[in-house]
C-alpha positions as CSV (number, residue, x, y, z in Angstrom):
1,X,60.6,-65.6,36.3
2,X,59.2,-64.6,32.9
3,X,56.1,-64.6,34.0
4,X,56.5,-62.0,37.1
5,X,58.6,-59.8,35.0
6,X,55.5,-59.4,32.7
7,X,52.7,-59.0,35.9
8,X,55.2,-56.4,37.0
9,X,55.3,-54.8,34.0
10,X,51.7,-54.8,33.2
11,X,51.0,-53.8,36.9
12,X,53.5,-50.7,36.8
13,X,51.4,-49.7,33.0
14,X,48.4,-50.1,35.0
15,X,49.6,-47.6,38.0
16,X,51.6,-45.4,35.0
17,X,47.9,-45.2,33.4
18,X,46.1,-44.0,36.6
19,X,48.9,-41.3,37.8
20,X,48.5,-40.2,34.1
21,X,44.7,-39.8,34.4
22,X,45.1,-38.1,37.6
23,X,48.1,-35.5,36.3
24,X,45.5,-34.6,33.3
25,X,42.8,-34.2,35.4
26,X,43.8,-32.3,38.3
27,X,47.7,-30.5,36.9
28,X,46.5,-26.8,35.8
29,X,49.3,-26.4,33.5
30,X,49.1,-29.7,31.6
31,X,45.3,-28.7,30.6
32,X,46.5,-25.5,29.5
33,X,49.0,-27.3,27.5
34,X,46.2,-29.8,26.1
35,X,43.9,-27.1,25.5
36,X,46.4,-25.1,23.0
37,X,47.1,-28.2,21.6
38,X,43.4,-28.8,20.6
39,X,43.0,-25.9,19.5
40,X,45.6,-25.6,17.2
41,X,45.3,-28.9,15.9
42,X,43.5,-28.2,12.9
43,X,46.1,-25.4,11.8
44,X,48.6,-28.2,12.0
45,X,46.8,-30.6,10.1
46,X,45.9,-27.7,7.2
47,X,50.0,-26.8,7.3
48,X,51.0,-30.6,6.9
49,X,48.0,-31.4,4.1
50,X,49.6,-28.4,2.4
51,X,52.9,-30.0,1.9
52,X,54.2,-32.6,-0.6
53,X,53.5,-36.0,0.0
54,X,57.2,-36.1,1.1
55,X,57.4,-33.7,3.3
56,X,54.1,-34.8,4.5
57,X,55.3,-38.4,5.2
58,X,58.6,-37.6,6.7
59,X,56.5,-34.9,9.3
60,X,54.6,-37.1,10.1
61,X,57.2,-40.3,11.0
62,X,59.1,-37.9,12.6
63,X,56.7,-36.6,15.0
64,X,55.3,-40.0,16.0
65,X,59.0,-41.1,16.7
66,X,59.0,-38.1,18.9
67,X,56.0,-39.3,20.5
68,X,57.4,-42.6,20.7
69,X,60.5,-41.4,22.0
70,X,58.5,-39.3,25.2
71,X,56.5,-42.4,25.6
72,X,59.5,-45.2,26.2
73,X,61.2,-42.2,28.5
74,X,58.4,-41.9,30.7
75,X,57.8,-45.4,31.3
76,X,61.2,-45.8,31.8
77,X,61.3,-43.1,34.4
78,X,57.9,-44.2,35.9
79,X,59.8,-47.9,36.4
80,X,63.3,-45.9,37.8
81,X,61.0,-44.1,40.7
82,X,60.1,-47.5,42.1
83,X,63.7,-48.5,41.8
84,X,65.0,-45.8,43.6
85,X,62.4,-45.9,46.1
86,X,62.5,-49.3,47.2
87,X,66.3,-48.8,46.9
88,X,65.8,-45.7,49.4
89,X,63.5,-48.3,51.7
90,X,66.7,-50.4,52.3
91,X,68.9,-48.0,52.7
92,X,67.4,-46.6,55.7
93,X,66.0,-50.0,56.6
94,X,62.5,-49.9,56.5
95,X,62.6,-52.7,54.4
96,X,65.1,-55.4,54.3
């Protein structure tokens, strides 16, 4: 049973991965996103590299727990969608 859990899971990563591909490449508004990211990335790292090691530690943890955070959310709700759908499939019986 282990062992299907974990193709499942590495099958849904692998579907998550290509639907994430595709959004960047085709969604308008996430490139725009992207794009003011990269642009401003430098300013951020010039902000941060002026503060105390600290400051500059606790920054940075915090915004790769963020990150993290986003990250275990989306999979999570990438793994909910086929849920719900295949429990929408048997509730109108397309599937049994």
């Amino acid at each position: 049973m282990e062992d299907t859990i974990c193709f499942l899971e590495y099958y849904a990563s692998q579907l998550m991965d290509n639907a994430k591909e595709r959004y960047a490449r085709t969604n308008l508004e996430y490139q725009e996103v992207e794009c003011f990211l990269l642009q401003h990335k430098k300013r951020l790292d010039y902000i941060i590299s002026d503060l105390n090691l600290s400051d500059k530690d606790f920054v940075k943890e915090y915004m790769q727990q963020h990150y993290y955070q986003e990250t275990c959310m989306n999979e999570y709700l990438y793994i909910q969608g086929y849920k719900d759908c295949i429990r929408l499939l048997k509730e109108i019986e397309i599937i049994a």
